[in-house]
C-alpha positions as CSV (number, residue, x, y, z in Angstrom):
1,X,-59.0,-14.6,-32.1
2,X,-58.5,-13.9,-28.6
3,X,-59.8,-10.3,-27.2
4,X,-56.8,-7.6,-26.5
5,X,-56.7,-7.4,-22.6
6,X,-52.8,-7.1,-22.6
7,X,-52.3,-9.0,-19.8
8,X,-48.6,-7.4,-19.2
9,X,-47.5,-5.9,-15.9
10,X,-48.4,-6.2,-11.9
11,X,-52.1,-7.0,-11.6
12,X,-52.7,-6.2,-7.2
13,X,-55.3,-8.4,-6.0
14,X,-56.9,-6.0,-3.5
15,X,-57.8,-7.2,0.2
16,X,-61.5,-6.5,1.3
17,X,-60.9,-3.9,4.0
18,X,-63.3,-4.3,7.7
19,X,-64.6,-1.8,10.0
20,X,-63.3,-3.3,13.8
21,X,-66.9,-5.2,13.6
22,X,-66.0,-6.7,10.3
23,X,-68.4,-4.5,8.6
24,X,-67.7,-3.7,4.8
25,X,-65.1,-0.7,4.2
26,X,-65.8,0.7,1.2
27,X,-64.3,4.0,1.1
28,X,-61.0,2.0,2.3
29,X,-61.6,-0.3,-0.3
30,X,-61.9,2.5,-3.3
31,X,-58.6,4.3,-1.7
32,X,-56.8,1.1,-1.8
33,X,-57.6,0.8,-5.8
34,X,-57.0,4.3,-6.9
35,X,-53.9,4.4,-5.1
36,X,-52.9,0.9,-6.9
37,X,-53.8,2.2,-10.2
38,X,-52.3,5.8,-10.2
39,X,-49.1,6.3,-7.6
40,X,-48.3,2.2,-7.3
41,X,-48.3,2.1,-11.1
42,X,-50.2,-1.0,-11.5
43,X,-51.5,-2.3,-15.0
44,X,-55.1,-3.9,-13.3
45,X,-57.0,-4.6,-10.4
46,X,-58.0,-8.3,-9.3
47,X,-61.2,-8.4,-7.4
48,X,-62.8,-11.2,-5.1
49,X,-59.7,-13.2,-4.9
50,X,-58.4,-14.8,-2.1
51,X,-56.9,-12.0,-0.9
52,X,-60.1,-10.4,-0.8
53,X,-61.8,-13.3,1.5
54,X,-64.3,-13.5,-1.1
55,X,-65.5,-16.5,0.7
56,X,-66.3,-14.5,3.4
57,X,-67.8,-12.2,1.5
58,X,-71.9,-12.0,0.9
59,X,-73.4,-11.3,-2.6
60,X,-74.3,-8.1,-2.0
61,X,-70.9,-7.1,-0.8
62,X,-69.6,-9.2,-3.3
63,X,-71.5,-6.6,-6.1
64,X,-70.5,-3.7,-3.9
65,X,-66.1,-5.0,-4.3
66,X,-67.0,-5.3,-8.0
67,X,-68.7,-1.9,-8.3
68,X,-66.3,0.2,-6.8
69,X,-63.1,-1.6,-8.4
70,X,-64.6,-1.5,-11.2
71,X,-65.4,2.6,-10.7
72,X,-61.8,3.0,-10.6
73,X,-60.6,0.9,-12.7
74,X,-62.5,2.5,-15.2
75,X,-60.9,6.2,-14.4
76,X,-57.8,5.1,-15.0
77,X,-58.5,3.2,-18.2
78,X,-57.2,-0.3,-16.2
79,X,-58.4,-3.7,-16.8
80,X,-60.5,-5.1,-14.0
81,X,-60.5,-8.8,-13.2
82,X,-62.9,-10.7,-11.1
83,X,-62.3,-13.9,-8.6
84,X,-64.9,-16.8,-9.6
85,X,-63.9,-20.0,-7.4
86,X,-66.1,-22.8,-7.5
87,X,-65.9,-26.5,-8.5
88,X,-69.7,-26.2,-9.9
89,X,-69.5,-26.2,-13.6
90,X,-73.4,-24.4,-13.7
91,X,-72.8,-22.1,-11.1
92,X,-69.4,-20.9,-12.4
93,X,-71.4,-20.1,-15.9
94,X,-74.4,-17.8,-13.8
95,X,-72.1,-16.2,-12.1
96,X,-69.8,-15.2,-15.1
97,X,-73.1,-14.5,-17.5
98,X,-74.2,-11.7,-14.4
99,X,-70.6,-10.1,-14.3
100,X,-70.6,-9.8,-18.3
101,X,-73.9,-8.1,-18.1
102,X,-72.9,-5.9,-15.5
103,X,-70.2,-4.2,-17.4
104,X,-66.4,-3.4,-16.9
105,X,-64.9,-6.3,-16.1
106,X,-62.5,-7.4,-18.5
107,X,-61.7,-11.1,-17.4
108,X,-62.4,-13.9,-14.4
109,X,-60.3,-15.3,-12.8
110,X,-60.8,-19.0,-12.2
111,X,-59.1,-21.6,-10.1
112,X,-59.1,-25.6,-11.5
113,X,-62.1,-26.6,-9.2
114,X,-61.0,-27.0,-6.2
115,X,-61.5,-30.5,-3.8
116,X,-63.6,-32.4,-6.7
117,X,-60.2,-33.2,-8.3
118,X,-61.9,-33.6,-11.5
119,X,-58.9,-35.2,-13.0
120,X,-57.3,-33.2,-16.3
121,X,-60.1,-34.7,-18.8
122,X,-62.7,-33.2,-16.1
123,X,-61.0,-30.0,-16.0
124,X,-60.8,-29.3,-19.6
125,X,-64.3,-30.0,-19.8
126,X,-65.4,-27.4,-17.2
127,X,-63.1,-24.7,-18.8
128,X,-64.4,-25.2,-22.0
129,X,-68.0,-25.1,-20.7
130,X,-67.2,-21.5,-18.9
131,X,-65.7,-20.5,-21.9
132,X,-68.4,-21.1,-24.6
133,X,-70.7,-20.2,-22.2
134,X,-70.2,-17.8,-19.7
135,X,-69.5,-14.8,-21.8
136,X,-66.4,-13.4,-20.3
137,X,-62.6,-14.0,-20.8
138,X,-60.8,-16.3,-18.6
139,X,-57.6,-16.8,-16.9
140,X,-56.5,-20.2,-15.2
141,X,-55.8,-20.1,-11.9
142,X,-53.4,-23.0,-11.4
143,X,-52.6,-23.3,-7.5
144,X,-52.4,-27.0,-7.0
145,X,-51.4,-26.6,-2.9
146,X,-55.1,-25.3,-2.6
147,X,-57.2,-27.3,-5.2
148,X,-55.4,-30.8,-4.8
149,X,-54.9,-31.3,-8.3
150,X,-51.8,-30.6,-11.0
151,X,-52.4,-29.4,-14.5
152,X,-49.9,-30.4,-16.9
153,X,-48.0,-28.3,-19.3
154,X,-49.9,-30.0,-22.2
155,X,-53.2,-29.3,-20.4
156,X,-52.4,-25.5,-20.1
157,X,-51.6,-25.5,-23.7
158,X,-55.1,-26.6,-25.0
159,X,-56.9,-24.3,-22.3
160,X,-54.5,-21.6,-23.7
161,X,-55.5,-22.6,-27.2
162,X,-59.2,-21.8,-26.7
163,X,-60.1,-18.2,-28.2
164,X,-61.8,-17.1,-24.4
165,X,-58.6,-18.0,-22.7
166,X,-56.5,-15.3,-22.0
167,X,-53.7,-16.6,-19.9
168,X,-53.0,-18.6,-16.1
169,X,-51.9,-17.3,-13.0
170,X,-49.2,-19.9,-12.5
171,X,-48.6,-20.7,-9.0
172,X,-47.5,-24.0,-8.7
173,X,-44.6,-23.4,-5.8
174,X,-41.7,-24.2,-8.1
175,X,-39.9,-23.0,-11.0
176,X,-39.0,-26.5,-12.3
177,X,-39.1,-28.2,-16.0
178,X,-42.6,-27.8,-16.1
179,X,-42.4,-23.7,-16.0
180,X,-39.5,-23.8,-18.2
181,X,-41.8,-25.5,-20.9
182,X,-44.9,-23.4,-20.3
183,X,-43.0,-20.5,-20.3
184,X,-41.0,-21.8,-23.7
185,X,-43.9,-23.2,-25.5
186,X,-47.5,-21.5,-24.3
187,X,-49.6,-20.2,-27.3
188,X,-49.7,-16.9,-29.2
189,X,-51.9,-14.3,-26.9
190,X,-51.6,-16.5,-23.6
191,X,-50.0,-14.9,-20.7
192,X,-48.3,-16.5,-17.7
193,X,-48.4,-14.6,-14.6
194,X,-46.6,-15.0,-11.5
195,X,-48.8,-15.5,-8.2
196,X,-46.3,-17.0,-5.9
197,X,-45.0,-13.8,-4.4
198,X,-41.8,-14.6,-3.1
199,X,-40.4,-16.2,-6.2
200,X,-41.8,-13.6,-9.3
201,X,-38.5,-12.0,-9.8
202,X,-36.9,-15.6,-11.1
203,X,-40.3,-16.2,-12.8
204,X,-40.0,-12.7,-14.6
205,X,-36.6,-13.3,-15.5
206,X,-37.5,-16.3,-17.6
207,X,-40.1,-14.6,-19.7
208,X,-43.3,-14.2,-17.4
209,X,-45.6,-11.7,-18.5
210,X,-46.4,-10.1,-15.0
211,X,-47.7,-11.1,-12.1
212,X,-50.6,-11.1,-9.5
213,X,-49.3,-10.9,-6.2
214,X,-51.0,-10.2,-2.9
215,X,-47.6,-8.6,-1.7
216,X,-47.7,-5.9,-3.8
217,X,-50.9,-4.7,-1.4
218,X,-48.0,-3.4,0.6
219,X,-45.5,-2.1,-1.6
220,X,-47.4,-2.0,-5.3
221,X,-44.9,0.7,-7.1
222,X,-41.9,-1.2,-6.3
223,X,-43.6,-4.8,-7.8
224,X,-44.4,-2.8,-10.8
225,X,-40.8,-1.3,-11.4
226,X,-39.9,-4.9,-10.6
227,X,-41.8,-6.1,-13.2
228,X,-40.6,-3.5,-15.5
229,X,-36.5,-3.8,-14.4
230,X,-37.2,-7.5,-15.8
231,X,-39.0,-6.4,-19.6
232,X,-36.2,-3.8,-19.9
233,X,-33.3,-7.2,-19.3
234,X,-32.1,-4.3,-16.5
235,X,-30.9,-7.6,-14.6
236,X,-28.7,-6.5,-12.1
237,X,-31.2,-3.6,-10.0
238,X,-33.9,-6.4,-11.1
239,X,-32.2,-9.3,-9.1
240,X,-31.3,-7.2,-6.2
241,X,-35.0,-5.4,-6.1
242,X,-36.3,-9.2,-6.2
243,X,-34.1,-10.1,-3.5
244,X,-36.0,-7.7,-1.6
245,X,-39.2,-7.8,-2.3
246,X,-38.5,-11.9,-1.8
247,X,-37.9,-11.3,2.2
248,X,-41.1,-9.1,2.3
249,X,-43.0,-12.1,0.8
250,X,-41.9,-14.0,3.2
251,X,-42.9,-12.3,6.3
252,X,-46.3,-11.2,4.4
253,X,-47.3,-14.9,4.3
254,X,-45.8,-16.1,7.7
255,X,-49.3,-16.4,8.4
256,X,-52.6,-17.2,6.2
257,X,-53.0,-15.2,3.8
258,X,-54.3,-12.1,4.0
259,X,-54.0,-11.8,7.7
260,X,-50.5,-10.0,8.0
261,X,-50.9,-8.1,4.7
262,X,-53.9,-6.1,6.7
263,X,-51.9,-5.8,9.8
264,X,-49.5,-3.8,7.8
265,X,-52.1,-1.4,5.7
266,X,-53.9,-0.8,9.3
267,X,-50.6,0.1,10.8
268,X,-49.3,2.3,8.0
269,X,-52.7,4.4,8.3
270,X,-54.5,3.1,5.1
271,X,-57.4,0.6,5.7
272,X,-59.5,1.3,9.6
273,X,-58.6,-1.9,11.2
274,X,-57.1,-5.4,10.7
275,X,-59.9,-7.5,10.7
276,X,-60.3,-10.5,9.1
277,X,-62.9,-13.3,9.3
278,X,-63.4,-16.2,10.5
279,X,-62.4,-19.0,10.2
280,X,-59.1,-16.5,9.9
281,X,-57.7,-15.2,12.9
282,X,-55.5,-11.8,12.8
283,X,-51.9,-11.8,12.5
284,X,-49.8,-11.8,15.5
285,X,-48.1,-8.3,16.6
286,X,-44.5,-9.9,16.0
287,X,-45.5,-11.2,12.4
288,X,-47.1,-7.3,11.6
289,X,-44.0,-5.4,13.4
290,X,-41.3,-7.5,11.1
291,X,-43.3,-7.3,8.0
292,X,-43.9,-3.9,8.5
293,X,-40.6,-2.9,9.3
294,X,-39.5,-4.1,5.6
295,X,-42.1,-2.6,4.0
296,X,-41.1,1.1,5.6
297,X,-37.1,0.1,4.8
298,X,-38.5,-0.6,1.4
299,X,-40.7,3.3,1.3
300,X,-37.2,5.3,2.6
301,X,-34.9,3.3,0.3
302,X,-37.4,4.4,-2.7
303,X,-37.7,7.8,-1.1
304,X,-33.5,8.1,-1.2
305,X,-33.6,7.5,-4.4
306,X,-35.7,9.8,-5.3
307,X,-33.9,12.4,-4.1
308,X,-30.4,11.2,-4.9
């Protein structure tokens, strides 16, 4: 029986906020979650994703992400999920075992290992390792255009079948056959989640559970409602809403991810600077000024309606 983590709803992978000198943030960091959780409406938290340049990142401030997401996701009685990337089988498993231990996390997230291409066979074999062993509930991370390697429908499936498994973050870059079926024929208690940004809305509308989606850094309330527009069949403000958020995606990722995202929280006042590092380079003043100029359209628009 798989554990109750109700994997429903908008899941923001937080970015790791920098001081100018690329020093830690953390008080930026625990604003950025509490406002996620409580005005942006979002059902969880993803830690040390790839938003998060958790390569970047060193174990101790790796601990120090983890501790303070996990602080608030805890005060607002939100399911925390951690970023474990590696294409080491016995790694993968130590680091799990020490994030069980450490309390409140409620799932990993994990990638199909990346640049061993493993083949499927290889694959299932390291997910059922980290699941027998690692001691904490798993999502898939399928992401093919980064790990070099496809997972078929029937592969998800039997990953979905095993007890540990909770669900995949399904971002393939396409909605094709192959999400039709998954979406049509993924076990009891498995959730499929959205992570290419700029296509969720068409994803929700054909039965996607939610979504994690580095976007909704920038405007998290509005991914939630879209989310919810979707699970109420509220189709026509859903589809317009998506249509939106869609061009914001689009200007958020015109360069590597989570360069421009920053550029937009430093300019609206909510993380100290833009920094990234290397090998990332920031985002270009053009890409920051268009993104952020949709994501303030987007603040007035929900601000109108407020008071309409």
């Amino acid at each position: 029986m798989k554990p109750d983590a109700n994997l429903t709803g908008l899941f923001v992978p937080l970015v790791t906020p920098f001081t100018d000198d690329r020093r830690l943030a953390p008080d930026a960091l625990a604003r950025l979650a509490d406002e996620a959780l409580s005005a942006g409406g979002a059902r969880g938290l993803v830690a040390l994703g790839t938003t998060a340049e958790a390569a970047t990142l060193t174990t101790e401030e790796k601990r120090a992400v983890v501790r303070i997401c996990s602080a608030a996701c805890r005060a607002h009685g939100a399911p925390l999920i951690v970023g474990v990337g590696t294409n080491d089988t016995a790694a993968a498993i130590t680091t799990l075992r020490e994030l069980s231990d450490s309390g409140g996390v409620a799932a990993a997230l994990v990638p199909t290992p990346p640049y061993t291409r493993p083949g499927e066979a290889g694959t299932m074999a390291h997910f059922t390792a980290l699941a027998e062993h690692g001691g904490l509930p798993l999502i898939v991370y399928d992401i093919p255009y980064r790990t070099g390697q496809s997972l078929s429908v029937r592969t998800l499936n039997a990953l979905g079948s095993l007890p540990e498994i909770l669900g995949v973050k399904y971002a393939t870059g396409a909605i094709d056959a192959a999400a039709m079926e998954l979406l049509g024929s993924s076990p009891p208690g498995f959730a499929v989640l959205g992570g290419d940004d700029a296509v969720i809305s068409p994803l929700l509308a054909a039965g996607a559970h939610g979504g994690i989606l580095a976007s909704s850094n920038v405007r998290t309330a509005d991914y939630a409602e879209l989310i919810s527009l979707w699970q109420r069949d509220a189709a026509g403000p859903a589809r317009r809403l998506g249509t939106e958020l869609a061009q914001l995606s689009a200007t958020l990722f015109a360069e590597p991810n989570p360069t421009v995202i920053k550029g937009v929280l430093h300019a609206q006042g909510r993380i100290p600077s833009p920094a990234v590092r290397l090998p990332l380079l920031a985002a270009s003043a053009a890409s920051i000024r268009r993104a952020t100029d949709l994501a303030t359209a987007g603040t007035h628009r929900a601000h109108d309606e407020a008071t309409a």
